[in-house]
C-alpha positions in Angstrom: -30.0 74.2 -0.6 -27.0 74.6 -2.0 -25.3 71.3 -3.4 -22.0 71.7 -1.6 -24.3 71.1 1.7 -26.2 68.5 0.5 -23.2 65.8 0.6 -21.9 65.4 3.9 -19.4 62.8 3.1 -19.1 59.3 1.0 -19.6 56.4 3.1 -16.9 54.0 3.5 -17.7 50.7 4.2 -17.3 46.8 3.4 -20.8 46.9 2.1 -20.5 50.0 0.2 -17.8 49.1 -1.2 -18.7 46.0 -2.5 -21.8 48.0 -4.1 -19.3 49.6 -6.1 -17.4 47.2 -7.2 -20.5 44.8 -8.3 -23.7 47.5 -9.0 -21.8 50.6 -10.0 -23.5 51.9 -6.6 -22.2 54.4 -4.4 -22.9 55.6 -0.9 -23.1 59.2 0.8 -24.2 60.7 4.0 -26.2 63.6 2.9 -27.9 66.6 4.8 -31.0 65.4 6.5 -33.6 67.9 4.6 -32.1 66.9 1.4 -34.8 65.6 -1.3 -33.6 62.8 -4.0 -33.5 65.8 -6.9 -31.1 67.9 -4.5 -28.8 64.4 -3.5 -29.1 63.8 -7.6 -27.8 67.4 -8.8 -25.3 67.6 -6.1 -23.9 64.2 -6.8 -23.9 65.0 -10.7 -22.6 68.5 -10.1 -19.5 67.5 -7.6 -18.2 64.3 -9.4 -19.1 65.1 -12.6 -21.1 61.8 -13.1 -25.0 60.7 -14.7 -27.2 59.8 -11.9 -29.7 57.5 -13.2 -31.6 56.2 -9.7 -31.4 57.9 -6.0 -32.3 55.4 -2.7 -32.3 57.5 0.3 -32.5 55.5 3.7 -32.8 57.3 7.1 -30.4 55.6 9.8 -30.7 56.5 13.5 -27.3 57.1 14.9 -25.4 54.8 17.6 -25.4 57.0 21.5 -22.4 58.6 21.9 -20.7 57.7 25.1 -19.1 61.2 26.7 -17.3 62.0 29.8 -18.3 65.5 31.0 -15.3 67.7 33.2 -16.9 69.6 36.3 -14.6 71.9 37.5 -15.2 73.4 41.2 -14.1 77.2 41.0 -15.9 77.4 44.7 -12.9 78.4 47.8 -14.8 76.5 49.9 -17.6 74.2 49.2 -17.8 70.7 47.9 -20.2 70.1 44.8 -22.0 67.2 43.4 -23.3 67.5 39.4 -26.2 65.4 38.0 -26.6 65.4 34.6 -29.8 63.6 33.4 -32.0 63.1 30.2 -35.5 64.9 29.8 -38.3 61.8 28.4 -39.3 62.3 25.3 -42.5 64.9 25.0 -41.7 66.4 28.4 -38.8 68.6 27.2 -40.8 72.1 27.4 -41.4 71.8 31.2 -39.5 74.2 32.9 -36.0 73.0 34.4 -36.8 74.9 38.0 -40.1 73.1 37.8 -38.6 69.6 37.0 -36.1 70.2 39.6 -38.6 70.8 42.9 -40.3 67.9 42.2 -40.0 64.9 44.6 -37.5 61.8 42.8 -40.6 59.4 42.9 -42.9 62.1 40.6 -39.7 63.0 38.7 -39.4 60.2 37.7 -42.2 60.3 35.4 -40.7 63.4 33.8 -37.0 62.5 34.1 -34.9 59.3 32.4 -32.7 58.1 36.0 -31.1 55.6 34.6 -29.7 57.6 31.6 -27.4 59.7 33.9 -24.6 60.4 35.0 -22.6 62.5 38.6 -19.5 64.0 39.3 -18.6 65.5 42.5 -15.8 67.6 43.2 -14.3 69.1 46.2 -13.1 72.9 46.2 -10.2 73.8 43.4 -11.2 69.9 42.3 -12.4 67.9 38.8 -15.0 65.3 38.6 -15.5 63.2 35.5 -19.1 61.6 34.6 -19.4 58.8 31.9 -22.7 59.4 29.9 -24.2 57.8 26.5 -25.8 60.8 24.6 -28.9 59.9 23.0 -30.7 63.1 20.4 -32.8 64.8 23.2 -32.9 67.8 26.0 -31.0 66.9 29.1 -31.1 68.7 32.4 -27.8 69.3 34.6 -28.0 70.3 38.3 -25.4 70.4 42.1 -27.4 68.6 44.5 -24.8 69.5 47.4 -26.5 72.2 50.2 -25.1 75.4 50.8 -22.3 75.8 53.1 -22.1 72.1 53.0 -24.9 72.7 55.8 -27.8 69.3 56.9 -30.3 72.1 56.0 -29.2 74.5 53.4 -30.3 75.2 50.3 -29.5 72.4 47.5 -27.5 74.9 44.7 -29.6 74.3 42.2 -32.0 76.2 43.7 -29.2 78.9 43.7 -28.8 78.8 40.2 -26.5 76.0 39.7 -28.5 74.5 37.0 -29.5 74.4 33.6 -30.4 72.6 30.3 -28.6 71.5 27.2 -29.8 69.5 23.9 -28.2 67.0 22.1 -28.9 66.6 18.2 
C-alpha cells in the first residue's frame, strides 16, 4: 500500500491534543488494512519525523442518521417505500426470497425496527429518517398495482432492490 493511502487524516481532538502537548503523541485515522510498519513509514515519510512506537486501536463508528428522497415518476399511482436492514449472517438470501415471506417469518431474517418509509403520491417526494449501521439493507413499494384491494404489491414488479452500507 502505498503511504499516501495509508493516513486518512490526523485526528483532532481534546484528548489528542493534550497527547501532544504532554507525551509528544500524535493521532491519525489510517486505512483499515494498514499494518504498524506501513502507519510507521508513512508517518515518517509524509511529516518527515522518527517514529519510535505505533499503537493502532480499532474504533467502531457512530450510525449515521440519513434521510432518503423517493421520488414518484408514476402518472398515476401512489407508492409507499420501505427501506429495511438485512440481520447480520442472512445478507446472501436472495432479496425476492426475503420479500415473499410472511412479516412474522421475516422477521427472523429482517431488522423491523431499523427501518424507515416514505410514501409519495404521483409527481410527489417522500422523505424517510434512517440510522445507517455497516450492513446490506433491502428497499421495497409495498403499494398494489393500480392502487387495486388485490393487485400485485410492486415489488413483486420489480420495485425493489438491495444496497450495502460500509
Amino acid at each position: 500500500m502505498d503511504h499516501t493511502n495509508v493516513i486518512i487524516r490526523p485526528l483532532v481532538t481534546e484528548k489528542s491534543t493534550h497527547q501532544q502537548a504532554t507525551r509528544n503523541s500524535y493521532a491519525f485515522e489510517v486505512h483499515a488494512g494498514a499494518n504498524k510498519q506501513q502507519i510507521k513509514h508513512a508517518v515518517e515519510k509524509i511529516y518527515d519525523v522518527k517514529v519510535t512506537d505505533v499503537r493502532t486501536m480499532t474504533r467502531k463508528g457512530k450510525p449515521r442518521r440519513a434521510k432518503f428522497k423517493m421520488t414518484n415518476a408514476a402518472p398515476k399511482e401512489d407508492h409507499m417505500m420501505a427501506v429495511f436492514k438485512v440481520r447480520p449472517g442472512n445478507e446472501s438470501m436472495d432479496v425476492d426470497k426475503l420479500l415473499a415471506m410472511p412479516q412474522k417469518k421475516a422477521g427472523k431474517f429482517v431488522d423491523f425496527d431499523d427501518a424507515t418509509f416514505m410514501e409519495a403520491e404521483p409527481g410527489a417526494s417522500g422523505y424517510g429518517p434512517i440510522n445507517l449501521t455497516p450492513g446490506k439493507y433491502i428497499y421495497a413499494c409495498f403499494f398494489p398495482e393500480g392502487g387495486k384491494k388485490n393487485g400485485k404489491p410492486h415489488f413483486l414488479l420489480g420495485m425493489s432492490g438491495s444496497f450495502t452500507v460500509s
